[in-house]
Chimera marker file (.cmm) of the C-alpha trace (Angstrom):
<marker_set name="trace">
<marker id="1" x="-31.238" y="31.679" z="24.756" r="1" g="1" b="0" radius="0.5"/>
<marker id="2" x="-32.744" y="29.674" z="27.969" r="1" g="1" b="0" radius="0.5"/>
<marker id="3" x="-31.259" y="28.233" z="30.487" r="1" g="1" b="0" radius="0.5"/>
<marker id="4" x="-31.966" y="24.845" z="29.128" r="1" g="1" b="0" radius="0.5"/>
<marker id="5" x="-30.258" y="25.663" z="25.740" r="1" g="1" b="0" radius="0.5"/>
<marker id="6" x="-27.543" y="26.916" z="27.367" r="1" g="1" b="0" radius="0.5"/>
<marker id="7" x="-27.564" y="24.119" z="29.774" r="1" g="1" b="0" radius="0.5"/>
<marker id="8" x="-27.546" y="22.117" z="26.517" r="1" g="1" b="0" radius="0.5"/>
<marker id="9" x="-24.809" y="23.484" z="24.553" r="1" g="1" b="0" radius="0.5"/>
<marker id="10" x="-22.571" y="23.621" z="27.379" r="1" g="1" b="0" radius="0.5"/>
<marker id="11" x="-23.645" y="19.673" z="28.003" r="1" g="1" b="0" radius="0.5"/>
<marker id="12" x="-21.894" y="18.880" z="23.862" r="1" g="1" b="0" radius="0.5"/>
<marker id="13" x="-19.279" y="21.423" z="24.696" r="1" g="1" b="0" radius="0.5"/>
<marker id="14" x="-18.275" y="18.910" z="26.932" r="1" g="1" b="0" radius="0.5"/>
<marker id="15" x="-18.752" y="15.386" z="25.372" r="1" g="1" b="0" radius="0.5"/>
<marker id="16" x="-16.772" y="16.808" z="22.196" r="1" g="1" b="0" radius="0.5"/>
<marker id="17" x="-14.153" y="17.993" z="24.076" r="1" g="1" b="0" radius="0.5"/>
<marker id="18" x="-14.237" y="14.743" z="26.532" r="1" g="1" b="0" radius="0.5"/>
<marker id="19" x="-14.052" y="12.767" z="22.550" r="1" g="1" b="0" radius="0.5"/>
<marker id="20" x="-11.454" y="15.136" z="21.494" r="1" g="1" b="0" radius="0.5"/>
<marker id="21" x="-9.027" y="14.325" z="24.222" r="1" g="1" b="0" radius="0.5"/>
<marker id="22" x="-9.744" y="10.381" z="23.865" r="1" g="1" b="0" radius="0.5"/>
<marker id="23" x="-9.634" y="10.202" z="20.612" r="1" g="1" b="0" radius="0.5"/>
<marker id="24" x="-7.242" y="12.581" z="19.058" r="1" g="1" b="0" radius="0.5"/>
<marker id="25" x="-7.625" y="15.112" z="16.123" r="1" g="1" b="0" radius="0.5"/>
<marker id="26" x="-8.044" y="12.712" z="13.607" r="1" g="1" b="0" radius="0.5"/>
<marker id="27" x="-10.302" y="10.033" z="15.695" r="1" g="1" b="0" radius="0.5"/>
<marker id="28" x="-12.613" y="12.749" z="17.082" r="1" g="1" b="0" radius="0.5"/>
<marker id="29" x="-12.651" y="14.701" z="13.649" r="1" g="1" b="0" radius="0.5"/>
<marker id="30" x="-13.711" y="11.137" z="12.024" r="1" g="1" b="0" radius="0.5"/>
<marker id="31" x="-16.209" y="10.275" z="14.362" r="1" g="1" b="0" radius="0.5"/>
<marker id="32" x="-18.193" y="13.336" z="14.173" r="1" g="1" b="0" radius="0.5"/>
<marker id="33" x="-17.658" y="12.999" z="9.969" r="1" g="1" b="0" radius="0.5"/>
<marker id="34" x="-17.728" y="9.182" z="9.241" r="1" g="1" b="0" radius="0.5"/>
<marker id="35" x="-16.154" y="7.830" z="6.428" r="1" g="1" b="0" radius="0.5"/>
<marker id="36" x="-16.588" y="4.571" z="4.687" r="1" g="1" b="0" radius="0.5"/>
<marker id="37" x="-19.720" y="3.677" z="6.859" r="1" g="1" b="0" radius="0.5"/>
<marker id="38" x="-22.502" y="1.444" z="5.617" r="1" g="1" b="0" radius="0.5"/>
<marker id="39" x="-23.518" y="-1.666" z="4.138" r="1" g="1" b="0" radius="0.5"/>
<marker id="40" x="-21.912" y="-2.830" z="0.834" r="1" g="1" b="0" radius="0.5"/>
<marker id="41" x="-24.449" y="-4.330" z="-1.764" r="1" g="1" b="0" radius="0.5"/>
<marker id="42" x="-23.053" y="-7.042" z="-3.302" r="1" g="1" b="0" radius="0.5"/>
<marker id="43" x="-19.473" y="-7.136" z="-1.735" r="1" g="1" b="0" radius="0.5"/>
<marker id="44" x="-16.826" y="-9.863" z="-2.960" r="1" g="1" b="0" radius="0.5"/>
<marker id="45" x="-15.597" y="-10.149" z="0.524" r="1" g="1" b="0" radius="0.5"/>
<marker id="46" x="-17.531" y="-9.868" z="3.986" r="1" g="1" b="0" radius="0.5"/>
<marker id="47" x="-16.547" y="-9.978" z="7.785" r="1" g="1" b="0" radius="0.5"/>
<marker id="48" x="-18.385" y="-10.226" z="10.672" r="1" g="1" b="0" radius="0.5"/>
<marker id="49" x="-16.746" y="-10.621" z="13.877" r="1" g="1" b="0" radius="0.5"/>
<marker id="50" x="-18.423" y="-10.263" z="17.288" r="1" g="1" b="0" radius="0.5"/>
<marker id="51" x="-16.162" y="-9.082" z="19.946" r="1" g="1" b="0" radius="0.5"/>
<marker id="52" x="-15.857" y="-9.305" z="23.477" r="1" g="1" b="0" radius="0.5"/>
<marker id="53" x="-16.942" y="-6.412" z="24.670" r="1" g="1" b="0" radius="0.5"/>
<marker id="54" x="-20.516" y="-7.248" z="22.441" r="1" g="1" b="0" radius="0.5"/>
<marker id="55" x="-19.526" y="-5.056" z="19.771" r="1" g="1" b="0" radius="0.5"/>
<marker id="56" x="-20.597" y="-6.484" z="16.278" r="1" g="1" b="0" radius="0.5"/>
<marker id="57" x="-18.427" y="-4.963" z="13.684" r="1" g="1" b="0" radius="0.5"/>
<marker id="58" x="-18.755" y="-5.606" z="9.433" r="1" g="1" b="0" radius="0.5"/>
<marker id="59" x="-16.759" y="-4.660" z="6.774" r="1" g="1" b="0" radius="0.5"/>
<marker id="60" x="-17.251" y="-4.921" z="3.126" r="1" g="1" b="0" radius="0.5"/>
<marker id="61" x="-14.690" y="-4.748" z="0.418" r="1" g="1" b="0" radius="0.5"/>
<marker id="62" x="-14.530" y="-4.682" z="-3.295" r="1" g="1" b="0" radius="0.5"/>
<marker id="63" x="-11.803" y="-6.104" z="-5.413" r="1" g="1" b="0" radius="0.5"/>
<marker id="64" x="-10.497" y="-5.109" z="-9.123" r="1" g="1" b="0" radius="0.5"/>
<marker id="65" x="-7.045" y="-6.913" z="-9.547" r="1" g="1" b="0" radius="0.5"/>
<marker id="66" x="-7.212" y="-8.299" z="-6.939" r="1" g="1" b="0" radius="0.5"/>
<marker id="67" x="-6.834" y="-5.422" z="-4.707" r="1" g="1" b="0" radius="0.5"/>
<marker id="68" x="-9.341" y="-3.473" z="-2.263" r="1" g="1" b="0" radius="0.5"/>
<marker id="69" x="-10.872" y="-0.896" z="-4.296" r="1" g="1" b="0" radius="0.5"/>
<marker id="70" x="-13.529" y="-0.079" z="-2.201" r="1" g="1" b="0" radius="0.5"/>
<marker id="71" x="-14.350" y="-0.773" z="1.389" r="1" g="1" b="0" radius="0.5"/>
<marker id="72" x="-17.479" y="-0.361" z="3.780" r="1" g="1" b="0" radius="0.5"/>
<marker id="73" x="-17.957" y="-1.052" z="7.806" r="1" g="1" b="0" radius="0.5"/>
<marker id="74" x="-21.300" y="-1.452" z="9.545" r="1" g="1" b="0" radius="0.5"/>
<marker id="75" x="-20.964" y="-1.495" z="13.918" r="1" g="1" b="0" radius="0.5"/>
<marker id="76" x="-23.562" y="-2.067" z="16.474" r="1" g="1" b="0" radius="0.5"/>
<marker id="77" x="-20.578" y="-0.447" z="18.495" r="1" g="1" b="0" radius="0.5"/>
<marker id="78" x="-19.409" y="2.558" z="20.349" r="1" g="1" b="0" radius="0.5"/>
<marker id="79" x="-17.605" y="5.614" z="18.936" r="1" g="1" b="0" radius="0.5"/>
<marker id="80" x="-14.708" y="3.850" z="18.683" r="1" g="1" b="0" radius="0.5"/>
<marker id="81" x="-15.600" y="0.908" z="17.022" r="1" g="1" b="0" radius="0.5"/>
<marker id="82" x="-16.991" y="3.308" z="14.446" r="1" g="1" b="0" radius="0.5"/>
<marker id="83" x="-13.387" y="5.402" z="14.309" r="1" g="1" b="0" radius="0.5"/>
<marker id="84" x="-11.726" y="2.188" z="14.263" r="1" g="1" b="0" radius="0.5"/>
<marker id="85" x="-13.799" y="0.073" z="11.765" r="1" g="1" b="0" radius="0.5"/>
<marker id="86" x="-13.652" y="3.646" z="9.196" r="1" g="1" b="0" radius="0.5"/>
<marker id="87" x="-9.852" y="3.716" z="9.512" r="1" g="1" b="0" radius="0.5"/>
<marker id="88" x="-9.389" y="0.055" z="9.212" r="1" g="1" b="0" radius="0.5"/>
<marker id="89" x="-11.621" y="0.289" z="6.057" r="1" g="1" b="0" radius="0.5"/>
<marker id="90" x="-9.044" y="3.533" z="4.881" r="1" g="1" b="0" radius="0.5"/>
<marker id="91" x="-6.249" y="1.302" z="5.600" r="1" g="1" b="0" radius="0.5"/>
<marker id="92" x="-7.405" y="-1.718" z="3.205" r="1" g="1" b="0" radius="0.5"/>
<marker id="93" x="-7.583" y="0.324" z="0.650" r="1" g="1" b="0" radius="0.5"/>
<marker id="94" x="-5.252" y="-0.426" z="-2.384" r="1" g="1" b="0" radius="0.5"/>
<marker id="95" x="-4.186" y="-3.386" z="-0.351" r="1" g="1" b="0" radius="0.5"/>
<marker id="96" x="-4.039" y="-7.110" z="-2.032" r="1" g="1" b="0" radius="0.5"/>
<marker id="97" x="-5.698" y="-10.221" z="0.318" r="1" g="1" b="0" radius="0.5"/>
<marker id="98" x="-1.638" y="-10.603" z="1.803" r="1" g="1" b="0" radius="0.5"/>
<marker id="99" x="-1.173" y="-7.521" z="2.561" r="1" g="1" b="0" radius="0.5"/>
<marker id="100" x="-4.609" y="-7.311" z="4.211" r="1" g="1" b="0" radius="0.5"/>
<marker id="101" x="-3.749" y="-10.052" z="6.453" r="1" g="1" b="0" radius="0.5"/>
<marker id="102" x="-0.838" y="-8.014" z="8.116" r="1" g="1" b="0" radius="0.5"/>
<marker id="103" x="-2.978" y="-5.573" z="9.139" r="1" g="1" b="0" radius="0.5"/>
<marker id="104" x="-2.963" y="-5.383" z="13.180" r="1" g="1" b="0" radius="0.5"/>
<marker id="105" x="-5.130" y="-3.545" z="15.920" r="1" g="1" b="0" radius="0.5"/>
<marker id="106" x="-1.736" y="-1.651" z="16.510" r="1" g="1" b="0" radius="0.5"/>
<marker id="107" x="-1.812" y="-0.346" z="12.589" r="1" g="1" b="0" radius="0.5"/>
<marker id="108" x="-5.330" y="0.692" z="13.460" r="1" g="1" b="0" radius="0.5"/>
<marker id="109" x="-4.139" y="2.519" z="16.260" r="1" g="1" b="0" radius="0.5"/>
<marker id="110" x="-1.454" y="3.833" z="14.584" r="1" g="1" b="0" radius="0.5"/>
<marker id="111" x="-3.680" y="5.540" z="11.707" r="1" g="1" b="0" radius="0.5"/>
<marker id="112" x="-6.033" y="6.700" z="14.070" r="1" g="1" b="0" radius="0.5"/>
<marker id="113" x="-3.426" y="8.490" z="16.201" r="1" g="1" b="0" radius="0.5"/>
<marker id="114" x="-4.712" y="7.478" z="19.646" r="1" g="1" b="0" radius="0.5"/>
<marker id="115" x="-7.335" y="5.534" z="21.368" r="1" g="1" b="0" radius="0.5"/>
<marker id="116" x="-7.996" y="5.406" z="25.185" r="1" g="1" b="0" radius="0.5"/>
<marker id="117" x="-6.225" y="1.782" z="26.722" r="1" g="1" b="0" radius="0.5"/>
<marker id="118" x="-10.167" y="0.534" z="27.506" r="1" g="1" b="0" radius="0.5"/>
<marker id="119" x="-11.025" y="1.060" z="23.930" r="1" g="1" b="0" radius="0.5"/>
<marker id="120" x="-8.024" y="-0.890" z="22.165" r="1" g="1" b="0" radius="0.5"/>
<marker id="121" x="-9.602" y="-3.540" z="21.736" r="1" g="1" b="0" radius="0.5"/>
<marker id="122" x="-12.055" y="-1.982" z="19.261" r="1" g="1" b="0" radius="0.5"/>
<marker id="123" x="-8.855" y="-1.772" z="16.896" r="1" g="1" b="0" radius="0.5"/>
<marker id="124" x="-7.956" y="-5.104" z="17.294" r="1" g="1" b="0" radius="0.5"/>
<marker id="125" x="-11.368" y="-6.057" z="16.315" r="1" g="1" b="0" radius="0.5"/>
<marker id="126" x="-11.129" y="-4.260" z="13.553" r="1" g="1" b="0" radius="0.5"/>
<marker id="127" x="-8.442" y="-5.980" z="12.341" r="1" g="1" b="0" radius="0.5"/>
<marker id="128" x="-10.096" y="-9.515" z="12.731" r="1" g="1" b="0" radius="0.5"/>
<marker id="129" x="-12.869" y="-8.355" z="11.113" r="1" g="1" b="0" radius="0.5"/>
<marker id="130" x="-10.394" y="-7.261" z="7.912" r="1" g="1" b="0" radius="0.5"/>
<marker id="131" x="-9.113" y="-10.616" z="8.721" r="1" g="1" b="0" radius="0.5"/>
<marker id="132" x="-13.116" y="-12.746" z="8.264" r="1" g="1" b="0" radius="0.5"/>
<marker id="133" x="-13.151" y="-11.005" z="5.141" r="1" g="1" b="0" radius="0.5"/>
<marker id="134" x="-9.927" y="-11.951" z="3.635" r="1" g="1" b="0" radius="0.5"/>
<marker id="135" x="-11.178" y="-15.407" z="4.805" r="1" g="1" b="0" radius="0.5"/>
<marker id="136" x="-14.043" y="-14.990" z="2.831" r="1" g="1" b="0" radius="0.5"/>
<marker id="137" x="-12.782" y="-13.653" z="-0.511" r="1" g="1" b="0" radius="0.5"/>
<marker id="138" x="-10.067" y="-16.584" z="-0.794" r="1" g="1" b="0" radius="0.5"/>
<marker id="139" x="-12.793" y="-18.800" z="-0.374" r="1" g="1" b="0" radius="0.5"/>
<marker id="140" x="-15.613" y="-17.499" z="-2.431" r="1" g="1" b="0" radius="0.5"/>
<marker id="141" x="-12.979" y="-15.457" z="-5.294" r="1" g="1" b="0" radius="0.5"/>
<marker id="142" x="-10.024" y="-17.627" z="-5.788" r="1" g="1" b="0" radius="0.5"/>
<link id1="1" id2="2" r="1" g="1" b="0" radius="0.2"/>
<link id1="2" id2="3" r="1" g="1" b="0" radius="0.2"/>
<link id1="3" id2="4" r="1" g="1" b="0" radius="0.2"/>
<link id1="4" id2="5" r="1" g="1" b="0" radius="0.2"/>
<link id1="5" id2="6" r="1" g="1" b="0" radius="0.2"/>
<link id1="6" id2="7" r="1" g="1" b="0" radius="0.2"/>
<link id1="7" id2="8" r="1" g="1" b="0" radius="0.2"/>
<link id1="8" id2="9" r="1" g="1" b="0" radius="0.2"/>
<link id1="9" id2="10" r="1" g="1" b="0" radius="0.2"/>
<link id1="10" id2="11" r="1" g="1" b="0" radius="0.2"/>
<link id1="11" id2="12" r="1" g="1" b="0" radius="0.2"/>
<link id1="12" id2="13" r="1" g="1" b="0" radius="0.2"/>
<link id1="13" id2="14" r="1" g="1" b="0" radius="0.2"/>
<link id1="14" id2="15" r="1" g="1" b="0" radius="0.2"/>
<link id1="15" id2="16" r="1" g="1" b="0" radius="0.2"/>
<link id1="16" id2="17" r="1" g="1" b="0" radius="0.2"/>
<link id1="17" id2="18" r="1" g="1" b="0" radius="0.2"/>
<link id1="18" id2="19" r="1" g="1" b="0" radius="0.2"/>
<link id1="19" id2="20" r="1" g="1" b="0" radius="0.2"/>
<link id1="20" id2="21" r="1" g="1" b="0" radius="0.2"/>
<link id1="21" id2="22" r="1" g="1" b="0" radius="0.2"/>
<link id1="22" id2="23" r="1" g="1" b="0" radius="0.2"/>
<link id1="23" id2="24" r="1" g="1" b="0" radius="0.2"/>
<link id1="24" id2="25" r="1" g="1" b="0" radius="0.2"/>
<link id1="25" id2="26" r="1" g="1" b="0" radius="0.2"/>
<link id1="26" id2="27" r="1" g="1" b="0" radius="0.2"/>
<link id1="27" id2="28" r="1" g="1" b="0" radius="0.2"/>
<link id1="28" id2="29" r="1" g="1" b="0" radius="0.2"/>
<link id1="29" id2="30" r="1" g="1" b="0" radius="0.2"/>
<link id1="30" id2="31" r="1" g="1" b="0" radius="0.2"/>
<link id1="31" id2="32" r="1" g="1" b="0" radius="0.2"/>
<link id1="32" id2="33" r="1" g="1" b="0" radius="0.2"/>
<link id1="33" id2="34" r="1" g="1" b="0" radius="0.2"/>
<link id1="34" id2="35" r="1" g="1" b="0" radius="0.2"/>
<link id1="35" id2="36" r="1" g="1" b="0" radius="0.2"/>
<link id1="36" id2="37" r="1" g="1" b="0" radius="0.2"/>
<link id1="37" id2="38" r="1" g="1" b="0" radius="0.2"/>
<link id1="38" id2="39" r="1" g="1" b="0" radius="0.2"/>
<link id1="39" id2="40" r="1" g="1" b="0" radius="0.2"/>
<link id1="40" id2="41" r="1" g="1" b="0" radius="0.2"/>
<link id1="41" id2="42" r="1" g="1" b="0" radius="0.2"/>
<link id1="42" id2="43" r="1" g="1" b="0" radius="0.2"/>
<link id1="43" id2="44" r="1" g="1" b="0" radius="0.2"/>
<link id1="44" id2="45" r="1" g="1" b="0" radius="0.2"/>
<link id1="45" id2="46" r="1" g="1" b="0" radius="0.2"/>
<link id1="46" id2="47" r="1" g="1" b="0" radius="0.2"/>
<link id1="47" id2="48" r="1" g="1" b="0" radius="0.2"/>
<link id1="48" id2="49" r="1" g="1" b="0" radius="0.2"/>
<link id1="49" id2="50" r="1" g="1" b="0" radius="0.2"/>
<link id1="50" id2="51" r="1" g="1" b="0" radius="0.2"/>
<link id1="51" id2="52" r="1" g="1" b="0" radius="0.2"/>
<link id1="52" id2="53" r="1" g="1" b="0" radius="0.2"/>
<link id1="53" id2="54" r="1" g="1" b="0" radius="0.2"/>
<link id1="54" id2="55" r="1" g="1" b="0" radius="0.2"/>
<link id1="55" id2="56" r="1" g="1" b="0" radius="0.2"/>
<link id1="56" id2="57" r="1" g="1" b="0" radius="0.2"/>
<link id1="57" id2="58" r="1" g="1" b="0" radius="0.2"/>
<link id1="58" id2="59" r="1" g="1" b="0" radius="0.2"/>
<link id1="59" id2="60" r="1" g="1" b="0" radius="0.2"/>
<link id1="60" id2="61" r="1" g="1" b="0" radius="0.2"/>
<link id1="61" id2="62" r="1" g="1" b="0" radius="0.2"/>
<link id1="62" id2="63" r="1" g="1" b="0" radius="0.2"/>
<link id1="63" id2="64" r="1" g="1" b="0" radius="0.2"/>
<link id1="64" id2="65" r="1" g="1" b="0" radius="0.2"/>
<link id1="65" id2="66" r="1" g="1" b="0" radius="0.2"/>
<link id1="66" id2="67" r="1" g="1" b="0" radius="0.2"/>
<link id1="67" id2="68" r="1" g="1" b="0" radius="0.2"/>
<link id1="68" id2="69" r="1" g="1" b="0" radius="0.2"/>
<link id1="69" id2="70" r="1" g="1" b="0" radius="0.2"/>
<link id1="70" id2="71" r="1" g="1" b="0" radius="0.2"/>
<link id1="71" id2="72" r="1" g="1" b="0" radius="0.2"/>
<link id1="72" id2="73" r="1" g="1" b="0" radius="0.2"/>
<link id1="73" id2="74" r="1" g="1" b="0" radius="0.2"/>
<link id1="74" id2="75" r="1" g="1" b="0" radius="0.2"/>
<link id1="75" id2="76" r="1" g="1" b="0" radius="0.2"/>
<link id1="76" id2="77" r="1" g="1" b="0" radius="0.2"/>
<link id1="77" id2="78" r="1" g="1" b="0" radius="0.2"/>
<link id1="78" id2="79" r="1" g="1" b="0" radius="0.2"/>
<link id1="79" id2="80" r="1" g="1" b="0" radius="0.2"/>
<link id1="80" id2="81" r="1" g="1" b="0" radius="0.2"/>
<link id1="81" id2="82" r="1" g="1" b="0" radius="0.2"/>
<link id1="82" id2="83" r="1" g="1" b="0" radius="0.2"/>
<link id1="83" id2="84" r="1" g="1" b="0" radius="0.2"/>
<link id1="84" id2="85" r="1" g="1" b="0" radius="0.2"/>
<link id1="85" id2="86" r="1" g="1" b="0" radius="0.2"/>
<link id1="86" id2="87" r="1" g="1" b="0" radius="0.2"/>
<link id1="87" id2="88" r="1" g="1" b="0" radius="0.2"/>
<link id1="88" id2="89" r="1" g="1" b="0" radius="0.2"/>
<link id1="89" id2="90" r="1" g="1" b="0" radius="0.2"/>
<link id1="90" id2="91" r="1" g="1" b="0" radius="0.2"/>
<link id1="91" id2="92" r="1" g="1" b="0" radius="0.2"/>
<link id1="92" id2="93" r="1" g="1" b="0" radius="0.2"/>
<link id1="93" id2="94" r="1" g="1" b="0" radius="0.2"/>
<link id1="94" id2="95" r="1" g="1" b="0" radius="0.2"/>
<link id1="95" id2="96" r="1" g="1" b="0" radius="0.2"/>
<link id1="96" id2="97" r="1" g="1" b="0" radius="0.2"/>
<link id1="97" id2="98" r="1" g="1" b="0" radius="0.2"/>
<link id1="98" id2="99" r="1" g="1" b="0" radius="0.2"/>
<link id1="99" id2="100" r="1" g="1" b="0" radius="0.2"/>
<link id1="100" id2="101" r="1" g="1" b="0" radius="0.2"/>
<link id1="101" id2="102" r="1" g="1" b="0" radius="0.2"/>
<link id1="102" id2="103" r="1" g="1" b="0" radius="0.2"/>
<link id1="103" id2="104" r="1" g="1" b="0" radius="0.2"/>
<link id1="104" id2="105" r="1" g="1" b="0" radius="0.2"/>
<link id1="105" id2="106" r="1" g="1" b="0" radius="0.2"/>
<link id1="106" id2="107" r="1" g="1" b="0" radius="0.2"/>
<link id1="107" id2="108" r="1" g="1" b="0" radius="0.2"/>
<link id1="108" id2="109" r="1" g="1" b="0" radius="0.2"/>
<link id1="109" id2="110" r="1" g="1" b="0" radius="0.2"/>
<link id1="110" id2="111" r="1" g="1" b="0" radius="0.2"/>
<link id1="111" id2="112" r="1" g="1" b="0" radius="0.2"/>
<link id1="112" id2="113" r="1" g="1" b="0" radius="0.2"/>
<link id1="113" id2="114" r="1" g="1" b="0" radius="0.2"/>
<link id1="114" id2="115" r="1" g="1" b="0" radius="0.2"/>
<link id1="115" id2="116" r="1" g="1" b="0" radius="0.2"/>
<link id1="116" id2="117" r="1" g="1" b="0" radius="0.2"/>
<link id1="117" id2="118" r="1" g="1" b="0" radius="0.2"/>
<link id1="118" id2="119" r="1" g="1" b="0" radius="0.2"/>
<link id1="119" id2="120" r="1" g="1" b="0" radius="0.2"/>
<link id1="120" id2="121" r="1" g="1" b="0" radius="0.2"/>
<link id1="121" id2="122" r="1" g="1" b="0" radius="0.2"/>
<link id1="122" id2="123" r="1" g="1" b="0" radius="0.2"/>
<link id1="123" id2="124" r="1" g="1" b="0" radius="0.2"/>
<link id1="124" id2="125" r="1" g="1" b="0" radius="0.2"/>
<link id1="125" id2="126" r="1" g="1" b="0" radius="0.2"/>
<link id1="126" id2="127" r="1" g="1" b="0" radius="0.2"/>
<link id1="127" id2="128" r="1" g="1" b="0" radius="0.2"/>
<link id1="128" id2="129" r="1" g="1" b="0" radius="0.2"/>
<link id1="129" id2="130" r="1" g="1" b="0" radius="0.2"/>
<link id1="130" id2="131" r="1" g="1" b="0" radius="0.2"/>
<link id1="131" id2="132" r="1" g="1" b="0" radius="0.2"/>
<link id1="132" id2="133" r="1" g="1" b="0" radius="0.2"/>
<link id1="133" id2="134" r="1" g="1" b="0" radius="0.2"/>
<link id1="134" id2="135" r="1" g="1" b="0" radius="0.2"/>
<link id1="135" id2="136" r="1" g="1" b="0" radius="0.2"/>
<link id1="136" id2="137" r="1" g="1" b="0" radius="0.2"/>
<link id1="137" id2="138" r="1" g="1" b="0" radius="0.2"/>
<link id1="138" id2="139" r="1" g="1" b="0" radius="0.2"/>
<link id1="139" id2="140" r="1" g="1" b="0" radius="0.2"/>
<link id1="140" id2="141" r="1" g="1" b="0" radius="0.2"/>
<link id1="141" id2="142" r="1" g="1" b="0" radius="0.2"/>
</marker_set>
């Protein structure tokens, strides 16, 4: 091995152990294995909120009695407006329109296990993005 491969591997070493410690177990273990991520096709419900940090976050659901049965997130974002758009998604999940508008950045948070305080916000917009959605399916499916 060279001194830039070593150089290089010690470089990740560092930025997954940096993510690890921000993150959490579970955050940095779904970050570096996303779940849920993509665009839907032909979703019944959409949201798209911008945040104020610039991050663009989308999530797509799928309803069958009237209940999430299958949920997608696209981000323009950082890492943990990924994390927290995936475990938003995993937290919709089974849920019916009501119970999808209790969902809070905190729940995010608290499903997630840990985010650092600068990055919070990326939970709350997940959970106004779950919000535009529920807007949309009670508009468009009821």
């Amino acid at each position: 091995m060279n001194d830039l491969d070593q150089f290089l591997d010690n470089l990740q070493e560092e930025i997954f152990d940096e993510a690890r410690e921000a993150l959490g177990e579970k955050g940095f273990d779904r970050w570096r294995n996303p779940q849920f991520a993509g665009r839907m096709e032909n979703p019944d419900a959409h949201g798209r909120v911008k945040g104020t940090c610039g991050d663009t976050m989308e999530i797509f659901f799928k309803f069958e009695n009237d209940r999430v049965k299958q949920g997608s997130y696209a981000t323009d974002g950082c890492g943990s407006s990924s994390v927290s758009a995936s475990f938003a998604v995993e937290l919709s999940l089974g849920k019916s329109p009501e119970e999808l508008s209790d969902i809070t950045g905190e729940d995010v948070i608290g499903l997630i296990g840990q985010l650092p305080e600068a990055d919070q916000h990326c939970a709350s917009l997940a959970a106004l993005t779950i919000q535009d959605a529920v807007t949309d399916y009670m508009n468009n499916h009821k």
